[in-house]
N, CA and C atoms as a LAMMPS dump frame, in Angstrom:
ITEM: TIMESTEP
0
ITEM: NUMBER OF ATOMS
615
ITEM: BOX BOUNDS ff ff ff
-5.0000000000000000e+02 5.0000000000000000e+02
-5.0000000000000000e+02 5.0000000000000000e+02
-5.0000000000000000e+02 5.0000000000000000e+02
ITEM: ATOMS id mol type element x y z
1 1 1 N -283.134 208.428 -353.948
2 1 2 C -283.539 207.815 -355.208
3 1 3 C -283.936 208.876 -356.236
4 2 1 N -284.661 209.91 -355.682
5 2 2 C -285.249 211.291 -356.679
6 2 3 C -283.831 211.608 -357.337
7 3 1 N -283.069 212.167 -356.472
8 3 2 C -281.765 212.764 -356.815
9 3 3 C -281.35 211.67 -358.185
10 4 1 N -280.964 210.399 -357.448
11 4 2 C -279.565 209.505 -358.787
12 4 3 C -280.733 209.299 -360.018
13 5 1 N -282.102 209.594 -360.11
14 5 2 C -283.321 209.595 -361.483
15 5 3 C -282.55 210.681 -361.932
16 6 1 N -282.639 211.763 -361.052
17 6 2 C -282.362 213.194 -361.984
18 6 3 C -280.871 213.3 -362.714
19 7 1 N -279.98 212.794 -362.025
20 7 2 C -278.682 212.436 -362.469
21 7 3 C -278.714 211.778 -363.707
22 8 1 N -279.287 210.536 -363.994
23 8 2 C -279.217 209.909 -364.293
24 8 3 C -280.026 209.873 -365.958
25 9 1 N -281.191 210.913 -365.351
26 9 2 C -281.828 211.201 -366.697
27 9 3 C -281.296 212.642 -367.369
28 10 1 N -280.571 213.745 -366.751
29 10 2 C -279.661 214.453 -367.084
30 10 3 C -278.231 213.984 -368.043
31 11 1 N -277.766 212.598 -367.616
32 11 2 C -276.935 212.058 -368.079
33 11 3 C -276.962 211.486 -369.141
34 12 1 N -278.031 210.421 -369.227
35 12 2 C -279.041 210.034 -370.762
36 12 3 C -278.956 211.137 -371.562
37 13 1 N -279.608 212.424 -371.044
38 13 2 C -279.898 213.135 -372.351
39 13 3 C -278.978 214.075 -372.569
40 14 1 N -277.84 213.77 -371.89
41 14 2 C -276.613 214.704 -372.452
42 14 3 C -276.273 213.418 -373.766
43 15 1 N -275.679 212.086 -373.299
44 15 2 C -275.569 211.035 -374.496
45 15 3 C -276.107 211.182 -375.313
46 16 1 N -277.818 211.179 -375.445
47 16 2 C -278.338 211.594 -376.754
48 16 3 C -278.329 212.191 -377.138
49 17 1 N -278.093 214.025 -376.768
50 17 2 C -277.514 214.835 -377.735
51 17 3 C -276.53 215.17 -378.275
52 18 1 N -275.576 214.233 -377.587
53 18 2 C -273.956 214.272 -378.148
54 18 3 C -273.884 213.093 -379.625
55 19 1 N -274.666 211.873 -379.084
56 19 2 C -274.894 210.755 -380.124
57 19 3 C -275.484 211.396 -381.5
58 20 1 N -276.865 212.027 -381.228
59 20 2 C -277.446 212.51 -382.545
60 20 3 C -276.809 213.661 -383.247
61 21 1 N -276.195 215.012 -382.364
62 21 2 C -275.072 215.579 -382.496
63 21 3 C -273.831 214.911 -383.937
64 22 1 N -273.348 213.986 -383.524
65 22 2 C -271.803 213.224 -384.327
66 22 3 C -272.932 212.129 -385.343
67 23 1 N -273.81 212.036 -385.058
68 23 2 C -274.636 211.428 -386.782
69 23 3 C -274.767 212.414 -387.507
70 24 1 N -275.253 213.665 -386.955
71 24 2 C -275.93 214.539 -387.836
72 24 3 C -274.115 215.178 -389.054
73 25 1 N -273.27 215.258 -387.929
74 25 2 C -272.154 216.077 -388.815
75 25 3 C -271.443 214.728 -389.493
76 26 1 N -271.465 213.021 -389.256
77 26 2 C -271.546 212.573 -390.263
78 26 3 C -272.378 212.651 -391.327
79 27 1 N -273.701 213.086 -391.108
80 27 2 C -274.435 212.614 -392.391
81 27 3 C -274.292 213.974 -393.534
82 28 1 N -273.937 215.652 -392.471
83 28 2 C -273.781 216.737 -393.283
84 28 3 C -272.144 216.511 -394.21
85 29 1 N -271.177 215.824 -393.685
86 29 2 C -270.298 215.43 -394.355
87 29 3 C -270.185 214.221 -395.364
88 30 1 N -271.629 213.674 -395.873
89 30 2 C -271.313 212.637 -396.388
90 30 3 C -272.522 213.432 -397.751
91 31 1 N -273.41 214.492 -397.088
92 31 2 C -274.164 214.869 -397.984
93 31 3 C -273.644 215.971 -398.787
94 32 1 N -272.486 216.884 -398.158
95 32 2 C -271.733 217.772 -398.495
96 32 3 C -270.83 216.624 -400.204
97 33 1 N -270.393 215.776 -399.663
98 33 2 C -269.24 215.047 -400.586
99 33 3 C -270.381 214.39 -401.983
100 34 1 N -271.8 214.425 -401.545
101 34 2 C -272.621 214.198 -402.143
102 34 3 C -273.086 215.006 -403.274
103 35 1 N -272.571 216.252 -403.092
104 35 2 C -273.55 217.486 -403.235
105 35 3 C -271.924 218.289 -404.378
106 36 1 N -270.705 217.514 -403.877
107 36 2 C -269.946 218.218 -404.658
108 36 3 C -269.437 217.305 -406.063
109 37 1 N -270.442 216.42 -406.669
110 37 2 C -270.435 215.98 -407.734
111 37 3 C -270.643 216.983 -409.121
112 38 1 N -269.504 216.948 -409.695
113 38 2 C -269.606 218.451 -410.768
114 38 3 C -270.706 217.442 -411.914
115 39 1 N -271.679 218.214 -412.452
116 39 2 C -272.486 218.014 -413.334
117 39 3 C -274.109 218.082 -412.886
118 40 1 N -274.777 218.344 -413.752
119 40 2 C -276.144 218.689 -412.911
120 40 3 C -276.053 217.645 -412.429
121 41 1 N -277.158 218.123 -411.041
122 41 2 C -277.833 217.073 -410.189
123 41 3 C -279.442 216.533 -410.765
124 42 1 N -279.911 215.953 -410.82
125 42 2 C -280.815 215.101 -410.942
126 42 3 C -281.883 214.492 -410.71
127 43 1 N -283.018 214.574 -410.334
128 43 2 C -283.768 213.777 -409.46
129 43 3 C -284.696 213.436 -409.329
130 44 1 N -284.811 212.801 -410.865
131 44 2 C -286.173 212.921 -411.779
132 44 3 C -287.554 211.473 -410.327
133 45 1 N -288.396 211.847 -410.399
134 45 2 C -289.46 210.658 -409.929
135 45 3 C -290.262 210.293 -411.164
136 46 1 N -289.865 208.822 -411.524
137 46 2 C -290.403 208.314 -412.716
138 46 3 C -290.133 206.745 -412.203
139 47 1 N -290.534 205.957 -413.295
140 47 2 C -290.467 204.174 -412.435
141 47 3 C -291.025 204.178 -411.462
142 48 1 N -291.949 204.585 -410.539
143 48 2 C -292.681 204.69 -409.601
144 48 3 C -292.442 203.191 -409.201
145 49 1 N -293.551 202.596 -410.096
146 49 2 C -294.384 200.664 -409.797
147 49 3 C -292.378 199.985 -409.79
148 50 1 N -291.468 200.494 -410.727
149 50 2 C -290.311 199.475 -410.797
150 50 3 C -289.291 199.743 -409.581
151 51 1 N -289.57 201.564 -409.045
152 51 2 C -288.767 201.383 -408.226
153 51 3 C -289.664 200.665 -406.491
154 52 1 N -290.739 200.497 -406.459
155 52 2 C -291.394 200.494 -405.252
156 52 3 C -291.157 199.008 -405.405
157 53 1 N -291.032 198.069 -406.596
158 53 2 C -290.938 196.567 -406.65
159 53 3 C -289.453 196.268 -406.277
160 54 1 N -288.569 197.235 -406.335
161 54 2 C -287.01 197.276 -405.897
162 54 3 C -287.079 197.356 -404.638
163 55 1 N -287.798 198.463 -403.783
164 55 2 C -287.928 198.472 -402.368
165 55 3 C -288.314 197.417 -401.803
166 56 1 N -289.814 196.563 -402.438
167 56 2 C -289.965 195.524 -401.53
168 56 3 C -289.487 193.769 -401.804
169 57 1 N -288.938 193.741 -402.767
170 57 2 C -287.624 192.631 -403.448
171 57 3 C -286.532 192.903 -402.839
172 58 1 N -286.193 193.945 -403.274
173 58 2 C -284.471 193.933 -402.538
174 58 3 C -283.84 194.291 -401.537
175 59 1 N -284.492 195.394 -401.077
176 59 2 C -284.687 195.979 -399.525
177 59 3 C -285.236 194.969 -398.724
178 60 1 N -286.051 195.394 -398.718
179 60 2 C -287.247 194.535 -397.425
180 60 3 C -287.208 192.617 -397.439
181 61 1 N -287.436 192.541 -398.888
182 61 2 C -287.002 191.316 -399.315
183 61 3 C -286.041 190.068 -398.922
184 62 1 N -285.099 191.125 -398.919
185 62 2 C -283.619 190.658 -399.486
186 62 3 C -283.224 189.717 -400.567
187 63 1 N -283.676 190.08 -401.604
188 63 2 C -283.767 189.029 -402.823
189 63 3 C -282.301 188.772 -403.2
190 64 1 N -281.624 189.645 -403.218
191 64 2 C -280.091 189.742 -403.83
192 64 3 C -279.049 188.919 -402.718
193 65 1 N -279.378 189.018 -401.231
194 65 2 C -278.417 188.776 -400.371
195 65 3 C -278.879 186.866 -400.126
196 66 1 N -280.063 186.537 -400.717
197 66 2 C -280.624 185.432 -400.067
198 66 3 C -280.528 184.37 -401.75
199 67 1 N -279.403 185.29 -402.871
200 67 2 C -279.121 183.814 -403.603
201 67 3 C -278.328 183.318 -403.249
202 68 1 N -277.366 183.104 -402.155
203 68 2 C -276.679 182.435 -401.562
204 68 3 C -277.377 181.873 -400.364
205 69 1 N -278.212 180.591 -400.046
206 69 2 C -278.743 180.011 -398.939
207 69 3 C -278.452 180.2 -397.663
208 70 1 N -277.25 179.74 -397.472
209 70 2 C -277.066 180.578 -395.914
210 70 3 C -276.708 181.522 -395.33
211 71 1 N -275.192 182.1 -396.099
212 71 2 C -275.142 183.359 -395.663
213 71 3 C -276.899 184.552 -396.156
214 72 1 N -277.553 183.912 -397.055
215 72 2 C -278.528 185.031 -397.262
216 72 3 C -279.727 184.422 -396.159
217 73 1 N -280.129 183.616 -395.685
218 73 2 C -280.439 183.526 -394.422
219 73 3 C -280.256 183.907 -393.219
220 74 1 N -278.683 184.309 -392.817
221 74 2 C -278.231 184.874 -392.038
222 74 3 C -278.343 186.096 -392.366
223 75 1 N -278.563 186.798 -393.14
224 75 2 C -278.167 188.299 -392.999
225 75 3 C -279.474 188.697 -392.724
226 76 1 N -280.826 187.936 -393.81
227 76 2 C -281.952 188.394 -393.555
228 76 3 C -282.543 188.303 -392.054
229 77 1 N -281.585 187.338 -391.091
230 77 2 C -281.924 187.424 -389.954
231 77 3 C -281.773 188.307 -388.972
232 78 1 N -280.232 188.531 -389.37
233 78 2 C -279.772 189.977 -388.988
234 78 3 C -280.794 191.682 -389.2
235 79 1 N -280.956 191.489 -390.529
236 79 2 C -281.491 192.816 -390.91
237 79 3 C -283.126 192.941 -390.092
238 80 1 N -283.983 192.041 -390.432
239 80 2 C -284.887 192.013 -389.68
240 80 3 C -284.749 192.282 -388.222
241 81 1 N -284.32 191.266 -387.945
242 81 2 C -284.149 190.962 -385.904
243 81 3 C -283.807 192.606 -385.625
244 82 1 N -282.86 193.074 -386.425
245 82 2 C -282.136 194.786 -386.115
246 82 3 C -283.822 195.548 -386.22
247 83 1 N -284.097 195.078 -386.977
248 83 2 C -285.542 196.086 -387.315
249 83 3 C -286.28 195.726 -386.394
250 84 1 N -286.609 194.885 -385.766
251 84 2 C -287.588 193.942 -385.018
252 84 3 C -287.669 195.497 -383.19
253 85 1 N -286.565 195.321 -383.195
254 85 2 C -286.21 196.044 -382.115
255 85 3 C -286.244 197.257 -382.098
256 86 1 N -286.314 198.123 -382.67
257 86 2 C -286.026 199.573 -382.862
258 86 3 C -287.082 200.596 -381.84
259 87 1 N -288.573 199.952 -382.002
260 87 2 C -289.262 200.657 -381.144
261 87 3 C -289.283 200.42 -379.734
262 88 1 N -289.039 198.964 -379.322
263 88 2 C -288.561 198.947 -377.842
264 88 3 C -287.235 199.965 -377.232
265 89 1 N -286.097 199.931 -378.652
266 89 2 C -285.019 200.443 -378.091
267 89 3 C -284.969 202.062 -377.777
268 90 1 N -285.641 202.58 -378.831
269 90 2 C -286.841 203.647 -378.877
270 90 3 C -286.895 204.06 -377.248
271 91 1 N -288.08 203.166 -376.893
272 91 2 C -288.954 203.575 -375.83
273 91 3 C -287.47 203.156 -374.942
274 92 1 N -286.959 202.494 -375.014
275 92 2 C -285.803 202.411 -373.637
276 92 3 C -284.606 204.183 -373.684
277 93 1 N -284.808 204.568 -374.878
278 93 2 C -283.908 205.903 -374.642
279 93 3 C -284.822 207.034 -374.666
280 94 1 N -285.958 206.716 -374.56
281 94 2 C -287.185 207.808 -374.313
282 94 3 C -286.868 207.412 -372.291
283 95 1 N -287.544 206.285 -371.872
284 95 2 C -287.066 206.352 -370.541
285 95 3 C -285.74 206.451 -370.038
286 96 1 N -284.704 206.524 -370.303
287 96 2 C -283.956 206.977 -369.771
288 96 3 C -283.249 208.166 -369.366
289 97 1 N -284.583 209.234 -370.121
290 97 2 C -284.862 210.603 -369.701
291 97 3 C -285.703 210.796 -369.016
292 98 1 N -286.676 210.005 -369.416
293 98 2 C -287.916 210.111 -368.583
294 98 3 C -288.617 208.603 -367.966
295 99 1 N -288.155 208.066 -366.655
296 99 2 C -288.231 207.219 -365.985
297 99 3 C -290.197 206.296 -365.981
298 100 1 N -290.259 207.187 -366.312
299 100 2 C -291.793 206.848 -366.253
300 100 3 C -292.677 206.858 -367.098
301 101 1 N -291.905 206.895 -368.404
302 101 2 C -292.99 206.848 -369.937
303 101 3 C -292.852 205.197 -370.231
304 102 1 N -293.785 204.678 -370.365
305 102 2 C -293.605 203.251 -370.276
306 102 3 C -295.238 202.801 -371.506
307 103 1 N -294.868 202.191 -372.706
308 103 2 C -295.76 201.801 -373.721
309 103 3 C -296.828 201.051 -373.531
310 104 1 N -295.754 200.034 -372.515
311 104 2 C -296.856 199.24 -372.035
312 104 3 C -298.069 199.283 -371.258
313 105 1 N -297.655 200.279 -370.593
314 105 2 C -298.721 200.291 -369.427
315 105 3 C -300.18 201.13 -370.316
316 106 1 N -300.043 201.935 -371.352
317 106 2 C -301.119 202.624 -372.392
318 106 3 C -301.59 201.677 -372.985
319 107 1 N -300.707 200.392 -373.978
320 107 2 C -301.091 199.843 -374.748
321 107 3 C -300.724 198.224 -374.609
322 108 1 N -301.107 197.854 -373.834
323 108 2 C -300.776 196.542 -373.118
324 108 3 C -300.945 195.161 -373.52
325 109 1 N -301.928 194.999 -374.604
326 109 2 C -302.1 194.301 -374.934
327 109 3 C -301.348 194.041 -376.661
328 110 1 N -301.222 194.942 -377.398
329 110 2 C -300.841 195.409 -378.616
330 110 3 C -299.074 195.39 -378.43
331 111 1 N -298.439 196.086 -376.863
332 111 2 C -297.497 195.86 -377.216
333 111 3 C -296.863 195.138 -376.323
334 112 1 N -297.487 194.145 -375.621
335 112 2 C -296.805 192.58 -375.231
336 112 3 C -296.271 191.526 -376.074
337 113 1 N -297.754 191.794 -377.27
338 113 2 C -297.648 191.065 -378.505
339 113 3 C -296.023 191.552 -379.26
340 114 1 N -295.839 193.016 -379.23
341 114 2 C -294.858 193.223 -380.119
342 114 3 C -293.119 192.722 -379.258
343 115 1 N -293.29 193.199 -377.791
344 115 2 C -292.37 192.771 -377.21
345 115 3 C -292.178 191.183 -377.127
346 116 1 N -292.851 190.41 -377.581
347 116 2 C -293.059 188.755 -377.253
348 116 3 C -291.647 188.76 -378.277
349 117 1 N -292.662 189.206 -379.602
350 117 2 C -291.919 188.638 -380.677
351 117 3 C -290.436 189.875 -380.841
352 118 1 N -290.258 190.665 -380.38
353 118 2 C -288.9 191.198 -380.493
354 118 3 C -287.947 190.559 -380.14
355 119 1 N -288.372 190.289 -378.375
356 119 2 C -287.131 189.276 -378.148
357 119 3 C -286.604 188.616 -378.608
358 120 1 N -287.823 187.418 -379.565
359 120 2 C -287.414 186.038 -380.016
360 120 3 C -286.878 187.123 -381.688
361 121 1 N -287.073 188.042 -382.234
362 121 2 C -286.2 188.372 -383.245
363 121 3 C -284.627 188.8 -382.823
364 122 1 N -284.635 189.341 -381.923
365 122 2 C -283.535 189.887 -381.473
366 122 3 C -282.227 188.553 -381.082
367 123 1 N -282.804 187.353 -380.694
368 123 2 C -281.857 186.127 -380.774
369 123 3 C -281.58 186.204 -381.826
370 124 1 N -282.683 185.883 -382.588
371 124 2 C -282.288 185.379 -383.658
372 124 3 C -281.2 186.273 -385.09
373 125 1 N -281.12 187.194 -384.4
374 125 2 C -279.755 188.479 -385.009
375 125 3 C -278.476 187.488 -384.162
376 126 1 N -278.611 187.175 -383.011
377 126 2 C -277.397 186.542 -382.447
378 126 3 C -277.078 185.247 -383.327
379 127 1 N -278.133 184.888 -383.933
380 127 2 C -278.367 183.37 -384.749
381 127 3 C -277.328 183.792 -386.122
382 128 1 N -277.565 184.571 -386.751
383 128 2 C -277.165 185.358 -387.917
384 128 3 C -276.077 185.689 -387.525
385 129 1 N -275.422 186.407 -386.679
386 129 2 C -273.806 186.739 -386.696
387 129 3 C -273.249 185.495 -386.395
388 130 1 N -273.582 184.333 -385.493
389 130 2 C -272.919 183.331 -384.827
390 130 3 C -272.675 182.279 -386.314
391 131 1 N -273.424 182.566 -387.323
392 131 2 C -273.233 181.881 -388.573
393 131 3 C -272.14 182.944 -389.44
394 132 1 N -272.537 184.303 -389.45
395 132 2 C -271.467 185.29 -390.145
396 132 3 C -269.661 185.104 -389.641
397 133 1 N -269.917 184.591 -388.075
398 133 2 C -268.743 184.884 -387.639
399 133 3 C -267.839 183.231 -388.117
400 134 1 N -269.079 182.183 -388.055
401 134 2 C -268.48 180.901 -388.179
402 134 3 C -267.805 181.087 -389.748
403 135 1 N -268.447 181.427 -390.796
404 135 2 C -267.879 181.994 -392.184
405 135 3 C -266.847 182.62 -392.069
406 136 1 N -266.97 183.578 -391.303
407 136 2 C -265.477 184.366 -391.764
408 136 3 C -264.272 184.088 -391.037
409 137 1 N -264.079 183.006 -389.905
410 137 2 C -263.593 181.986 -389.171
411 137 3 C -262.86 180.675 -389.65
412 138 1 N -263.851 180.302 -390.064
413 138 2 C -263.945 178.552 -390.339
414 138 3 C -264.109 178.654 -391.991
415 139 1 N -264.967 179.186 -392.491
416 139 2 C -265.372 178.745 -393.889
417 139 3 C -264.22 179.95 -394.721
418 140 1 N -264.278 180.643 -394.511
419 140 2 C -263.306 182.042 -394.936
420 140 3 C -263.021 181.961 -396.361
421 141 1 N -264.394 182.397 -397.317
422 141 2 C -264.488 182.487 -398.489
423 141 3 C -263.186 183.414 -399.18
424 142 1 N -263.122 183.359 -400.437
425 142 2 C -262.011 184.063 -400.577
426 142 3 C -262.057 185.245 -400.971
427 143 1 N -263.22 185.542 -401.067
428 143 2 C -264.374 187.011 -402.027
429 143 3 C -264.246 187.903 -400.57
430 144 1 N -264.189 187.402 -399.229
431 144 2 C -264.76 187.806 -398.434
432 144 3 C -263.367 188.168 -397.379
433 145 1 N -263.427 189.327 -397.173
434 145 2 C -262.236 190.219 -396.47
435 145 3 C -262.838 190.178 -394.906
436 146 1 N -261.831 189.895 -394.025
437 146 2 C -261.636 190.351 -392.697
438 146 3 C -261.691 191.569 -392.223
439 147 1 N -261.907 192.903 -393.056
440 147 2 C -262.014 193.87 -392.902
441 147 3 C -262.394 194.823 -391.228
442 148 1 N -261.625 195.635 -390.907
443 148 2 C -261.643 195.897 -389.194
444 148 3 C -262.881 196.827 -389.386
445 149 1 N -264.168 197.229 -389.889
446 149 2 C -264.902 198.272 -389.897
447 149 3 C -266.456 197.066 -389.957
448 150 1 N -266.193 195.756 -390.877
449 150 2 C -267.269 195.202 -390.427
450 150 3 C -267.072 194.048 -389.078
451 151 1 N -265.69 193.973 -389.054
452 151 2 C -265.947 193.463 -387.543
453 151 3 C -266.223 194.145 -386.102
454 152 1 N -265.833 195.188 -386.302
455 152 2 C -266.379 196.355 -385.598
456 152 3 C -268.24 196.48 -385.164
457 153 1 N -268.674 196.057 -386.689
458 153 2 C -270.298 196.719 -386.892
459 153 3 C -270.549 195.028 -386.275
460 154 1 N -270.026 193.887 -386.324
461 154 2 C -270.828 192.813 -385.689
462 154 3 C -270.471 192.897 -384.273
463 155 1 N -269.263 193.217 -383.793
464 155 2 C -268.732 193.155 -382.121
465 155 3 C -270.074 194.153 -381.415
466 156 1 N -270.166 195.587 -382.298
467 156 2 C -271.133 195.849 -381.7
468 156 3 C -273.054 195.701 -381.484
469 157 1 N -272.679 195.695 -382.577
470 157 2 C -274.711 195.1 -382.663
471 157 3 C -274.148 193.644 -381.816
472 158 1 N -273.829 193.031 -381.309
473 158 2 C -274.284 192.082 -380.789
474 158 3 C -274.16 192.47 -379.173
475 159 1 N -273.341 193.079 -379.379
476 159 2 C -273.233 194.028 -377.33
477 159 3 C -274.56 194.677 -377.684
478 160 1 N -275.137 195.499 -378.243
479 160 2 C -276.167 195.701 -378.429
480 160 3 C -277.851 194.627 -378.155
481 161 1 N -277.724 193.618 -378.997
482 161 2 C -278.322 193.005 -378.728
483 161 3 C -278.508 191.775 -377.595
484 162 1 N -277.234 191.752 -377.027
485 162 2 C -277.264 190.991 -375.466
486 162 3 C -277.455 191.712 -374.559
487 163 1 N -277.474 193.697 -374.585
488 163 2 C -277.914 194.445 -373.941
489 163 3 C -279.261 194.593 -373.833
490 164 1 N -280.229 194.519 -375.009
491 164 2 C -281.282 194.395 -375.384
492 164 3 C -282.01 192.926 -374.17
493 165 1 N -281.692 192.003 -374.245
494 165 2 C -281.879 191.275 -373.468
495 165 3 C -281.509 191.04 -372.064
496 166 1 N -280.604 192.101 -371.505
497 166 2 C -280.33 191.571 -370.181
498 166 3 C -281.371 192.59 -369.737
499 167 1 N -281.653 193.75 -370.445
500 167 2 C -282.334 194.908 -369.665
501 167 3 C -283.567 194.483 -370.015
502 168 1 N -284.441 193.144 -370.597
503 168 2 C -285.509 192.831 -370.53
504 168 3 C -285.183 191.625 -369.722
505 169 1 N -284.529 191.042 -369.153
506 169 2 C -284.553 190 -367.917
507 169 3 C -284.799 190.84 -366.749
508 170 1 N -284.179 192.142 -366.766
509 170 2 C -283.837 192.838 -365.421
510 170 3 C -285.881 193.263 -365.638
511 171 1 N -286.426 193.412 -366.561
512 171 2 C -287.445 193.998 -366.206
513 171 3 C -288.546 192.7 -365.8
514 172 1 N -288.218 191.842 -366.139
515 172 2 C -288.651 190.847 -365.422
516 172 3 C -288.644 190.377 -364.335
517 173 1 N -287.402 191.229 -363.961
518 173 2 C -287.475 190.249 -362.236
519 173 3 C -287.873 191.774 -361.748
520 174 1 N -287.444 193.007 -361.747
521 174 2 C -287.978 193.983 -361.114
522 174 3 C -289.41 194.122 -360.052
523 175 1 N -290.173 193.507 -360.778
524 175 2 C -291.77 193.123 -359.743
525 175 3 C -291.309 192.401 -358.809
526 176 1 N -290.801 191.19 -358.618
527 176 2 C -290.501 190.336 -357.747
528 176 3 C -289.481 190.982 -356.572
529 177 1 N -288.562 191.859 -357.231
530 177 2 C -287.369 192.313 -355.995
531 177 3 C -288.623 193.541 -355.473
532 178 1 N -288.558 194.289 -356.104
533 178 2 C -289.953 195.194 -355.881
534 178 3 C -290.971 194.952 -354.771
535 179 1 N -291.797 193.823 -354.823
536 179 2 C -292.074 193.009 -353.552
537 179 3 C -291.332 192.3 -352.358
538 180 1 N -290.434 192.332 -352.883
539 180 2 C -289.56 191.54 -351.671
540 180 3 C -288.868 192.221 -350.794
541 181 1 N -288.894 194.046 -351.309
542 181 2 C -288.082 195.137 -350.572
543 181 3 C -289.212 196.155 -350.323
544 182 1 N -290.58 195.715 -350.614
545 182 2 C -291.82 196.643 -350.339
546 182 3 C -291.468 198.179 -351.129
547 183 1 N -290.685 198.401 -352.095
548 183 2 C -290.718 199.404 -352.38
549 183 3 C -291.473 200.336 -353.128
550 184 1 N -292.077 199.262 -354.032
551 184 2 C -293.565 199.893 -354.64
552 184 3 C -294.458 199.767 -354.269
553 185 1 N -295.47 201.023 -354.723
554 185 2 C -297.206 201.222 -354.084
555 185 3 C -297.68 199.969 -355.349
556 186 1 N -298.955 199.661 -354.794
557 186 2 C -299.591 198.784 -355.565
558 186 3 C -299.718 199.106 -357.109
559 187 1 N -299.979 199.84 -357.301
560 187 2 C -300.339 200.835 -358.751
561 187 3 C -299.295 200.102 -359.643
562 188 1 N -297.972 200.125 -359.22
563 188 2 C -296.722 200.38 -359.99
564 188 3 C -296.036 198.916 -359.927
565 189 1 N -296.393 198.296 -359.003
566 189 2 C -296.268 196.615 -358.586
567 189 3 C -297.347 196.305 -359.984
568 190 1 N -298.317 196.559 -360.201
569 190 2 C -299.451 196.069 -360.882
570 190 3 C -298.481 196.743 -362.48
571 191 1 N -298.587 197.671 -362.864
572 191 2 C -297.398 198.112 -364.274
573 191 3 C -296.705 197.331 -364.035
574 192 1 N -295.777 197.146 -363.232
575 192 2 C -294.626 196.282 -363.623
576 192 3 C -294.69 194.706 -363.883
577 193 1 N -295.91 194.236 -363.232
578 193 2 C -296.097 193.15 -363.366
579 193 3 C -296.577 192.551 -365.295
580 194 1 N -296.531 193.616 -366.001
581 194 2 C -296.945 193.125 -366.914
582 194 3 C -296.124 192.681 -367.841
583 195 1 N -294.829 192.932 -367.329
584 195 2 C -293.312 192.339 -368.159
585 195 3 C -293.022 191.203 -367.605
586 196 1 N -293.699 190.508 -366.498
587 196 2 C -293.415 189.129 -366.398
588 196 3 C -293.723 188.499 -367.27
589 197 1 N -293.505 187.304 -368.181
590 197 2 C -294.025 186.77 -368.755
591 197 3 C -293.55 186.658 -370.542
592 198 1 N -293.431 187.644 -370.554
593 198 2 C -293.596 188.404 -372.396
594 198 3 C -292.135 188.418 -372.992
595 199 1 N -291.135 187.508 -372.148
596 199 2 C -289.974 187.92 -372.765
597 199 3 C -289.425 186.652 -372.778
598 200 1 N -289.958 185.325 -373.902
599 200 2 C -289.445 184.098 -374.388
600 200 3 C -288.043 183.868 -374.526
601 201 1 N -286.845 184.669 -374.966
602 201 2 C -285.288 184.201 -374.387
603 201 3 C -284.772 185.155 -373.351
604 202 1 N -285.407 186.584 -373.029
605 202 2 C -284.505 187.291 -372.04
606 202 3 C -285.204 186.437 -371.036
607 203 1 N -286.208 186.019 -370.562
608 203 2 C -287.064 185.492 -369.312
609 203 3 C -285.813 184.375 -368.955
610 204 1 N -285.175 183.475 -369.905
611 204 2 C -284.273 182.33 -369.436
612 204 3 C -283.34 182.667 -369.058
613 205 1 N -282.655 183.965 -369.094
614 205 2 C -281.557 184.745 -368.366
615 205 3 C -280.887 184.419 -366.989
């Protein structure tokens, strides 16, 4: 078991440095194409109060995507639910280098609360594409292109987010097989036991 951890967390963190690796030389190639705009560059900080009322209206908001009722319902479900998750997904590629850094077990009460409600955001991103996909399907506006780069970005955030949930069912039953094969000391039976419970749609898995 020592051995396929070490494998295994060797393997993780080759992925993550290959993953952050191919963002970084997208983002130096997108800042490069950025950077070769002929005419001064620019970059005055002024509008402070108008641009911070833009951040939390239109960003955070979604004021612009939500004058259309449902598709702007759906997306705001999407964008959130995506946000909702980030620090669990976080801590799941922190352990998969390191098997034994676990949030919960430090802050247990603070982040049961946050894992409760991730899950139930993280459906609800499945709620939001299952309406995006019925639109571009069934309703198939005419403004609105089939385009292979955003069907791409929904095929995957949603493997994403049914991944998100099977690996919080699996941590749910883990205590129970755990006991049933005596393989954990009490200590770690008692940590694990604290993901029973806290996971409102992966738990129905």
């Amino acid at each position: 078991m020592q051995f396929y951890l070490i494998i295994k967390s060797l393997l993780m963190l080759a992925a993550i440095i290959m993953a952050f690796r191919l963002f970084f030389i997208k983002v130096k190639r997108l800042y490069s194409i950025m950077m070769a705009v002929e005419g001064e560059i620019q970059t005055p900080v002024d509008r402070i109060k108008e641009r911070m009322n833009v951040l939390f209206t239109d960003v955070l908001g979604q004021a612009n995507v939500r004058r259309k009722a449902l598709p702007g319902i759906s997306h705001t479900l999407i964008f959130f639910g995506f946000l909702a998750i980030q620090v669990h997904s976080l801590e799941l590629m922190i352990r998969g280098v390191f098997p034994s850094f676990d949030l919960l077990h430090f802050m247990p009460w603070i982040y049961s609360k946050y894992l409760f409600l991730a899950d139930i955001f993280a459906f609800l991103v499945l709620v939001g594409f299952a309406y995006a996909l019925y639109r571009r399907l069934v309703i198939k506006p005419q403004y609105l292109t089939m385009g292979r780069d955003a069907n791409l970005i929904i095929l995957f955030t949603c493997v994403i987010i049914i991944s998100f949930h099977f690996i919080n069912a699996l941590q749910s039953l883990i205590p129970a097989a755990a006991v049933a094969t005596g393989a954990s000391d009490p200590a770690t039976l008692a940590s694990l036991a604290l993901y029973q419970g806290i996971f409102p749609v992966s738990g129905l898995y």
